[in-house]
MARDREN-633585 format. One record per residue: residue in three letters; x, y, z of N, C-alpha, C in turn. Coordinates in steps of 0.001 Angstrom, whole numbers, padded with zeros to 6 digits, always signed. Layout:
<sites>
alaXYZXYZXYZ...
</sites>
This chain:
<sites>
unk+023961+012970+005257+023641+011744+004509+023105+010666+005446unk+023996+010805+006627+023305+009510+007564+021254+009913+008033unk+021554+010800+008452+020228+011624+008654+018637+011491+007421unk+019484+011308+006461+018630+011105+004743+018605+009315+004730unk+019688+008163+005117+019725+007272+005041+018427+006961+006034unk+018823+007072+007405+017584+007027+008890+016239+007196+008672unk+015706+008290+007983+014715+008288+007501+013769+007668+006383unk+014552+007427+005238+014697+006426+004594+014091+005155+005300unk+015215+004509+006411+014655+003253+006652+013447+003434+007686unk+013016+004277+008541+012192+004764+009407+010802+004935+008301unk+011095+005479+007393+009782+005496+006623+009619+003672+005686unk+010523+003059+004992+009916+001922+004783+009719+001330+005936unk+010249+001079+007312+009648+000361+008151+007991+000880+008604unk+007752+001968+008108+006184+002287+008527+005349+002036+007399unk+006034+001687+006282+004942+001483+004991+004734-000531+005605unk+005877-000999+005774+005974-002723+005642+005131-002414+007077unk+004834-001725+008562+004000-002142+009383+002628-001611+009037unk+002423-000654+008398+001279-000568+007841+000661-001786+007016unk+001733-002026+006527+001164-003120+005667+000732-004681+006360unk+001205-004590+007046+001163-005799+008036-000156-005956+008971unk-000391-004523+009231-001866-004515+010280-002987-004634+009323
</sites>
């Protein structure tokens, strides 16, 4: 579950820096 949570936030943090550049 922690492993499913991590990724989780690892992937919205690459949509919000995508979004940012």
């Amino acid at each position: 579950m922690l492993q499913l949570t991590l990724y989780s936030l690892i992937t919205l943090f690459s949509i919000i820096f995508m979004n940012m550049i």
